[in-house]
N, C-alpha and C positions, 0 to 999 in steps of 0.2 A: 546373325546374318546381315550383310550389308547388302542397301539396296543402289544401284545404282546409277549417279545424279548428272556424270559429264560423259560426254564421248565428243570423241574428236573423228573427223571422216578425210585420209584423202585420196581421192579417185585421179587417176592416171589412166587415161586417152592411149590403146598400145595399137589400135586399128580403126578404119571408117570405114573397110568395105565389109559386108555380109553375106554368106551363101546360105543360108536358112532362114527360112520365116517361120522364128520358133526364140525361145531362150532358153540358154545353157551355159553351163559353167563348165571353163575352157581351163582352168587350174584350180586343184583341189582348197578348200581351207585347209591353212596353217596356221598354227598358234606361234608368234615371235614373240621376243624380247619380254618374257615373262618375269616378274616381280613379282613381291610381296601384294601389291595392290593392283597389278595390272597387267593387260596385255594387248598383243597385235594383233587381229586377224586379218591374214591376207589371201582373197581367195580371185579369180577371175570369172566373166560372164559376159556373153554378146547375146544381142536380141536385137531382132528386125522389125519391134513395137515398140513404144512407148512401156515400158515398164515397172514397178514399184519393187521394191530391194532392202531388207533389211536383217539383222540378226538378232535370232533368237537363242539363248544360255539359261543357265542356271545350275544350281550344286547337281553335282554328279547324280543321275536317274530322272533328273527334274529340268528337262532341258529347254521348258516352256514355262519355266517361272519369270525371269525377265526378258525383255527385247531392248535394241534399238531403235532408232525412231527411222522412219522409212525415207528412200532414198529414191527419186524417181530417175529413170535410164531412157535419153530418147534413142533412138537404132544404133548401135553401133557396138566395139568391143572396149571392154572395160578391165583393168586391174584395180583391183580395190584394198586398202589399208584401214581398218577401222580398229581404233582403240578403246576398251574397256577398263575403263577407272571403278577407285572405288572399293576395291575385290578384299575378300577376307583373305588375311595369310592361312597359306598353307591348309586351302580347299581348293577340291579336286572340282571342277568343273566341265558341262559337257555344253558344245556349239556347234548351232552349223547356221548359212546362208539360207534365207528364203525366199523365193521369187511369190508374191503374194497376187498379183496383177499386172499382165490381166490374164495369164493362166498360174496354177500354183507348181515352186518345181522348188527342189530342195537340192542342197549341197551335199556332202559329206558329215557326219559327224564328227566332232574335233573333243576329246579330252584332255584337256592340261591341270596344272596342279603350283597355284601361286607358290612363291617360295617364304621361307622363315621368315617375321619380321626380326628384325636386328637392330640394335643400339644400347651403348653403352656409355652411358653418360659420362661427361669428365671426373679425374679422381679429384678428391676431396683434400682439401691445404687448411692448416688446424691454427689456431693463434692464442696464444696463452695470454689466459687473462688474472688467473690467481691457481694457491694453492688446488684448488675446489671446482677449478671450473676451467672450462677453455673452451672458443669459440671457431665450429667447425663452418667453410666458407666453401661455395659453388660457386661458381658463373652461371650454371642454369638453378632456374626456380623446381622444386618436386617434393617430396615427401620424405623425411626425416627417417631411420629404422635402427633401433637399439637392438642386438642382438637379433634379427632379421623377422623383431614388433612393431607395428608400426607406432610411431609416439604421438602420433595426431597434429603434429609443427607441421607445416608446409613453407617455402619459402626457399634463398637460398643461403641464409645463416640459421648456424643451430648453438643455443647455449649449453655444452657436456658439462652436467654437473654428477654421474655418474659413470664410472667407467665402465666400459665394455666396449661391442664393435657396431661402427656408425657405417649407416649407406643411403645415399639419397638415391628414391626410384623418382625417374622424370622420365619426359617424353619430349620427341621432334618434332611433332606432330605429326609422323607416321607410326612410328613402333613406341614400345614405351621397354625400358632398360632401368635395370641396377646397378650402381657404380662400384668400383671398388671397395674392400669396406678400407677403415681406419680406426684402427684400435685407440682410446682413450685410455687414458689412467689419471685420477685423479683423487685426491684423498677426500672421502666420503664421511659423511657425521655416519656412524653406525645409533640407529633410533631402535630403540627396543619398546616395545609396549605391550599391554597385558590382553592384544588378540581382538578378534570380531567377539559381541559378546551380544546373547537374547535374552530379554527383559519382557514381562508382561505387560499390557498399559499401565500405566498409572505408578508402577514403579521407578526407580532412579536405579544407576550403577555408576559407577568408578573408570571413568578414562584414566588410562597413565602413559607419560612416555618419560624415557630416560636417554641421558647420551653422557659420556664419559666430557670432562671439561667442568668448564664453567659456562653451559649456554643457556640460550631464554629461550621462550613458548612463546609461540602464539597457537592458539585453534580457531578453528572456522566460527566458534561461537565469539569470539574475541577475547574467550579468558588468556592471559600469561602466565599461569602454572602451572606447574609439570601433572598435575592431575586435576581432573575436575566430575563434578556429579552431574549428569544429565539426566532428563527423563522426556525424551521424544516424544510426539504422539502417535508418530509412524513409522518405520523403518527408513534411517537414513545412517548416513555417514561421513564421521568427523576428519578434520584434515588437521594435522600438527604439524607446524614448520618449526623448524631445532635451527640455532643458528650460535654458532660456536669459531669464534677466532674472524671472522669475516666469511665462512661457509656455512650455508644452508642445506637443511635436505627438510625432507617431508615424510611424512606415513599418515595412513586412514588407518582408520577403524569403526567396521559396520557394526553398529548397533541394530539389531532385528526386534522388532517388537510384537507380540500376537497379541492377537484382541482378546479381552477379556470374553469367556460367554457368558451368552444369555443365559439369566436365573428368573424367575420371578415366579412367588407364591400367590394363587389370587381365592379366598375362600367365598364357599357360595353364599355368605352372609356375613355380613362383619357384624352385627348384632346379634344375640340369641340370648334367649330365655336361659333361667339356671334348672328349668325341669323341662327342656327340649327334649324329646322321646329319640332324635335322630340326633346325629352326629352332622356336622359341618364338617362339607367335602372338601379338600383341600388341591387344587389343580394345580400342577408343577413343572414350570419347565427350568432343565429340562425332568424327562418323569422318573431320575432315577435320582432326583438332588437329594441330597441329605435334608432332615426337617424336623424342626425341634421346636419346644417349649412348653408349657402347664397345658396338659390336656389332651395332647397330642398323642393319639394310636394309629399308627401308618402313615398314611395320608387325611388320615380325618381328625376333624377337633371334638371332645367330648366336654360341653359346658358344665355337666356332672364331675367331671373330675378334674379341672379347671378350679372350679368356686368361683363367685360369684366377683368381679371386678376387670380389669383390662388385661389382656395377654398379649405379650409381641410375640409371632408366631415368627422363626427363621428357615428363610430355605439355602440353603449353600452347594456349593459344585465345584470341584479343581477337575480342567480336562486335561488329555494326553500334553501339554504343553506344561503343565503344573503351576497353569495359571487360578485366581482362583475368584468368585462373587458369589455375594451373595444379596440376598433380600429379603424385605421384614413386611409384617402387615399386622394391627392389633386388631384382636376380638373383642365384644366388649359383651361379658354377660352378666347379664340383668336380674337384679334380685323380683321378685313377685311383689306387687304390690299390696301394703299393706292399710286395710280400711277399720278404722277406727266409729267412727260414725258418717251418715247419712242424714242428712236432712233437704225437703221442698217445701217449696211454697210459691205461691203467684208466680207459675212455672220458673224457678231459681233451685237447680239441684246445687247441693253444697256437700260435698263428699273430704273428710278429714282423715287422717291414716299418715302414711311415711311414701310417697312416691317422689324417687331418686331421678326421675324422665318424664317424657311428656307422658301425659295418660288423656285414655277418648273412652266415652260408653256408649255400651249398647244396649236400647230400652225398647223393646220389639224389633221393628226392623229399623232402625233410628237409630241413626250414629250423631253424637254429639262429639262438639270438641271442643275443648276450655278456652273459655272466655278470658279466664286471671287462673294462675295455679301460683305455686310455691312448692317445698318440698316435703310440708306439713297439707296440705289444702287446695284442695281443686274447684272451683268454682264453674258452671253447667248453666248457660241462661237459653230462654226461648224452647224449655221444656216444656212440651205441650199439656202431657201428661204423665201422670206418676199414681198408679195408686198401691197402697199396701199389698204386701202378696207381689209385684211382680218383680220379676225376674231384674238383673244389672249386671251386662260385662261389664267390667271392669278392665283395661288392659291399655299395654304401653302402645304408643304411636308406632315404634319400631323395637324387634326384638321377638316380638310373639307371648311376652307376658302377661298374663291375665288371671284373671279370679270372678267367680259369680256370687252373688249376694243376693240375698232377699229384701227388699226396701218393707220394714212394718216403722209406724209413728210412735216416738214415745208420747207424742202431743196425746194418742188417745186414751191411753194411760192416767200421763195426767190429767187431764179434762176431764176424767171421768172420776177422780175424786172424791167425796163428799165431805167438801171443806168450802171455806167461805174464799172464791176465790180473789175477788177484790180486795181484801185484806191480807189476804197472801203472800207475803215481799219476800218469800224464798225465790231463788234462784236455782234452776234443775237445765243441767247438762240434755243432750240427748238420749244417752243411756239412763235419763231417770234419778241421774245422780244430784244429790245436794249441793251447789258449788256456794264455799265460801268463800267471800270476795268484801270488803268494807266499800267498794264502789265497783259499780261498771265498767270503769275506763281499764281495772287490772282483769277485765275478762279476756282468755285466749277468744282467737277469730273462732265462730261456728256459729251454732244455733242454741236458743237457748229459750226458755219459759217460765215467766213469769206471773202473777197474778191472773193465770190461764192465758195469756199471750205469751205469742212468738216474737222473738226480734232476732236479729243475725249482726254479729260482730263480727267485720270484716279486717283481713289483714291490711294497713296502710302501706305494704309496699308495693302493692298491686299500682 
């Protein structure tokens, strides 16, 4: 819908005398000289007042959409001509005169009906430029059309490097027109290639083009060989120019890519024990992925049937695309700690055995945590108390491994004796046992008693 921006007014003087003190329209509206974009209204009116005068229109039932701009009348008779610019082709429009002030009085109602816009741009003159191409020429500037597509050129030269039929649509600047066509023919590289083709991320495929001859490549990527391996990150599309004897042509090919999906296993512990009573839950997305490795029953991990050391557990998934991920997460379960001997003293617990991780104990409600370990030897300072008889978790930092032991002294064993102990230069382990050694310095780290005393041989890598 156009709205409307110019009007032109001319008033014609047809009398000066008046018999009424009143105003009225002495000749109906009429609609002249109608066009595409425009037309006349000519209607008549005297008045014995000062008066105000203008026209109101608009599309057909809507006759108060737009006006004129108001015309004042001082006494007398009037023929009036007023033009409406502007107008859509070929809508039907309704009009009439309206006296607005200082009483209100209306005219006739007028429908008219613009006419067709029309124009047909000049024909088109062709110029050869080669085999492969020739250049189609306008006087007016407009838009290009292969076979009646538009090709996106605008201008009023076009390079055919394809045959078919040419038509430039332009305009006047009133109507807008398609020229005649004009048929091209030119010899064309015929480009053959192996199609649009869809790849999952992270994959490659195989562009190819071929053309009869002897011609070169280029592609958008800037390779020059007739095939090349791409692997996009996102769905796009390659351009190949063939160029053979001094003609050119081109062809794409879209490569489509889908995103790989989401996979990932996450279990609800990556440590555990090797006599855990539960199984480690395995959460999956998505929940139907495939999921494997030592120990695995459904979705859950059993450390019993695992054994004791590292597991990569796998989850995997191909979706409706037949794309395909996956992902990995290790378990790590943990053998039970193994205690050898025990020994305190001047609060210093010294606990010997095989522990493969960290280990912490518990001595009432007293958690300790090691001072120096090794994987022979754990060392426990700032033990307030220890006495025979009581209770020692035993157990890994992380994992849930653990063992209880009862803390009893070999010291009171041996110190209870009856033997000379100052003369005594045997050497006894914890367990009471006899250690032979021809010196000290070959003693393992621990605790050890001698001529009724204690001493403690500490590991030096601490």
């Amino acid at each position: 819908m156009k709205t409307i921006e110019t009007f032109f007014v001319a008033v014609f003087l047809t009398a000066l005398s008046l018999s009424v003190n009143a105003q009225q329209f002495t000749n109906s509206l009429t609609a002249n000289s109608v066009t595409n974009n425009s037309a006349v209204m000519t209607f008549g009116i005297n008045t014995n007042d000062t008066a105000y005068v203008r026209l109101q229109y608009g599309h057909h039932g809507s006759v108060n959409e737009f006006w004129t701009q108001g015309y004042m009348l001082v006494p007398g008779i009037y023929t009036f001509s007023i033009n409406l610019n502007s107008l859509s082709d070929t809508t039907s429009y309704d009009c009439y005169a309206f006296v607005y002030s200082p009483t209100t009085v209306s005219s006739n109602t007028v429908t008219f009906t613009t006419l067709a816009c029309s124009y047909v741009p000049p024909a088109i003159s062709s110029t050869f430029i080669n085999s492969c191409s020739m250049q189609l020429n306008n006087s007016v500037s407009g838009l290009w059309n292969l076979n009646g597509t538009s090709t996106g050129v605008t201008g009023n030269t076009f390079t055919a490097t394809v045959s078919g039929s040419y038509t430039l649509t332009a305009s006047n600047g009133t109507c807008t027109g398609t020229s005649a066509p004009i048929v091209v023919s030119v010899n064309e590289i015929a480009i053959t290639t192996n199609g649009n083709q869809t790849i999952c991320a992270g994959d490659f495929v195989t562009l190819t083009a071929s053309a009869s001859g002897s011609p070169s490549y280029i592609w958008s990527n800037s390779s020059n060989i007739s095939s090349i391996n791409v692997s996009p990150s996102s769905t796009m599309t390659f351009t190949v120019t063939v160029t053979e004897s001094g003609c050119s042509n081109t062809a794409n090919i879209k490569v489509t890519v889908n995103k790989l999906p989401d996979v990932s296993v996450t279990p609800s512990t990556t440590s555990v024990c090797i006599n855990a009573v539960t199984n480690v839950a395995l959460h999956l997305i998505p929940s139907d992925a495939n999921v494997s490795g030592n120990g695995v029953t459904g979705n859950s991990f059993s450390a019993s049937l695992a054994g004791v050391g590292q597991h990569i557990i796998t989850a995997s998934y191909t979706d409706a695309n037949g794309c395909f991920n996956d992902d990995a997460v290790t378990i790590d379960v943990l053998d039970l700690p193994i205690v050898n001997g025990i020994s305190y003293d001047n609060q210093i617990l010294i606990i010997d055995g095989n522990f493969p991780y960290p280990i912490q104990v518990t001595i009432g409600s007293k958690v300790y945590q090691a001072m120096a370990q090794s994987n022979v030897q754990a060392i426990f300072v700032n033990v307030s108390s220890l006495n025979v008889g009581d209770m020692i978790l035993i157990q890994s930092v992380e994992g849930g491994c653990f063992i209880m032991t009862t803390y009893s002294s070999v010291e009171e064993l041996l110190l209870g004796e009856n033997i000379a102990k100052d003369k005594d230069t045997r050497i006894f382990d914890i367990q009471g046992q006899v250690v032979n050694v021809k010196n000290k310095s070959e003693l393992a780290p621990g605790i050890y008693i001698q001529g009724g005393r204690k001493f403690i041989v500490v590991e030096r890598n601490f």
